[in-house]
C-alpha positions, 0 to 999 in steps of 0.5 A: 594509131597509138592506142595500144601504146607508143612501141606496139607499131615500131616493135612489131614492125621489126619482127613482122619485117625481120620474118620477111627478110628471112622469106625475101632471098628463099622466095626470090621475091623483094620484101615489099611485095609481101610487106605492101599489101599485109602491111595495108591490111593489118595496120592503121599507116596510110597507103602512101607512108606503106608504099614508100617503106615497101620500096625502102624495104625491097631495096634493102632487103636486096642490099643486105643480101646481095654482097653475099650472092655476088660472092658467091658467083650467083648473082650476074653483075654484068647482066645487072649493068644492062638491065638497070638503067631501064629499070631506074627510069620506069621506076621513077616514072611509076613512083610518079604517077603512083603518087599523082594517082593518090593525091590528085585523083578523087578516091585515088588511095582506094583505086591505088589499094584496088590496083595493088590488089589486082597487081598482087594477084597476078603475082600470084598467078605468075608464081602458081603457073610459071615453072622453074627449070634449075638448069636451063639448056642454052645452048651456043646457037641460042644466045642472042648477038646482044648477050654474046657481045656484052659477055653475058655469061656466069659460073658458080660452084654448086654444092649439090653437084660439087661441081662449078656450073657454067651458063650463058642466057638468051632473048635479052632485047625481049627481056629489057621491054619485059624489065621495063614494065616491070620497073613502072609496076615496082615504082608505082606501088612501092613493090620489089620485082622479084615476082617477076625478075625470077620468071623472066631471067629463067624462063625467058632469058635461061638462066638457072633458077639460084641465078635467077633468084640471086640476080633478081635481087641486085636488080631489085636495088635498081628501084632506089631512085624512085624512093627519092620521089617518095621522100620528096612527097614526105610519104617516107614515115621513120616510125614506119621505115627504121624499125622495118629497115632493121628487121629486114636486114638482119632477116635479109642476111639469114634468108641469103645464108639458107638460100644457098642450101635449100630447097625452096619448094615450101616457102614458094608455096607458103608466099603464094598463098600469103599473095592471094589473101593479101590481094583480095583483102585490098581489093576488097578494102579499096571497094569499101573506101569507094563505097561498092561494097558495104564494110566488112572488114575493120578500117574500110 
């Protein structure tokens, strides 16, 4: 692992997750799921040691980018109040089973790559077919009886229209089913979950996409109990984990101050084509490690 010398991997983890960090608050999506499947892909660490960094990652990467958002307005804490519970529960539960998975099941660490490999497609396929509304019509009659008697409504001020934008959401019961699933997938394969928060809070609840996108990183730090489960098992490696958790955050921190004033049309389209290699490239790992296919790429 250390051939090409004791500070290759630590170095360039940093600068591989700092531009990550920078990525994860334009995209809408955590750190781990781009750190996950290319980490696995381009590096000798063991799935497991990688799917517990990528959960530290997604965590801190939403921690260190979320004050600033909540500051802002974007961000909707009392929304985050109602979905985090469901997600703290799937989650641990997917860190389990996830782990039961690669240490019980004979060639479980090459099903886990060809799962994450599929799991990391159909990101890519929600991210290519979903559209982004950036202001969602919700109108009074819309808003269902939960999210009228909790409150849940927002305000912020929007530069492009110098103006404040007020918003109210919708199908919320529908939505906490969704974040459910969402929480068991982010915990089993130590992925964020803004792939699919962003779809969710915009197109299903209504609300609008810098909403959507700031709201799904507070929800992404509702997986940090499943680290715990990760830690327990010692799948959380330092060498793996500081240098990453330092790049992230600094790079977090960039990506919220551009987030508030790009477009991120470009970086979408950049992220969903860094998915679909990734995707297929663990696919094919994991049919190496079983022995489906011969190996045609270094480390199967």
């Amino acid at each position: 692992m250390y051939s090409l010398g004791v500070w290759f991997w630590p170095l360039f983890l940093f600068f591989y997750t700092l531009l990550i960090g920078i990525i994860a608050p334009i995209s809408g999506v955590g750190g781990g799921v781009l750190y996950v499947p290319l980490t696995d892909v381009i590096t000798p660490f063991d799935i497991d040691f990688i799917r517990g960094a990528g959960l530290v990652m997604a965590v801190t990467s939403a921690l260190s980018s979320v004050p600033f958002l909540i500051r802002k307005g974007l961000a909707n804490v009392r929304l985050f109040a109602v979905i985090a519970p469901v997600m703290v529960i799937t989650s641990v539960t997917g860190g389990i089973v996830g782990l039961w998975v690669t240490n019980v099941l004979p060639g479980g660490e090459d099903y886990i790559k060809i799962l994450l490999g599929s799991v990391i497609l159909l990101v890519f396929f929600v991210m290519i077919l979903s559209k982004r509304l950036e202001f969602p019509d919700v109108r009074d009659e819309d808003v269902d009886p939960w999210s009228r008697r909790l409150g849940i409504v927002g305000a912020w001020y929007e530069p492009s229209l110098e103006r404040v934008v007020e918003y109210k959401i919708k199908n919320l019961p529908h939505a906490m089913i969704t974040f459910g699933i969402i929480g068991f997938v982010a915990g089993m394969f130590g992925l964020g979950a803004g792939w699919a928060n962003v779809p969710v809070l915009n197109l299903v609840m209504g609300a609008p996409i810098k909403v959507a996108t700031a709201t799904s990183m507070l929800i992404i730090t509702a997986n940090a109990p499943a680290i715990g489960i990760y830690l327990s098992k010692g799948a959380i490696l330092p060498v793996v984990v500081v240098p990453s958790i330092l790049g992230i955050t600094i790079g977090a921190r960039i990506g919220a101050k551009i987030a508030e004033v790009i477009r991120p049309v470009f970086v979408r389209w950049l992220v969903i084509g860094v998915l679909f290699l990734a995707g297929v490239l663990n696919i094919i790992k994991g049919l190496q490690g079983l022995g489906v296919i011969p190996p045609v790429l270094p480390g199967g």
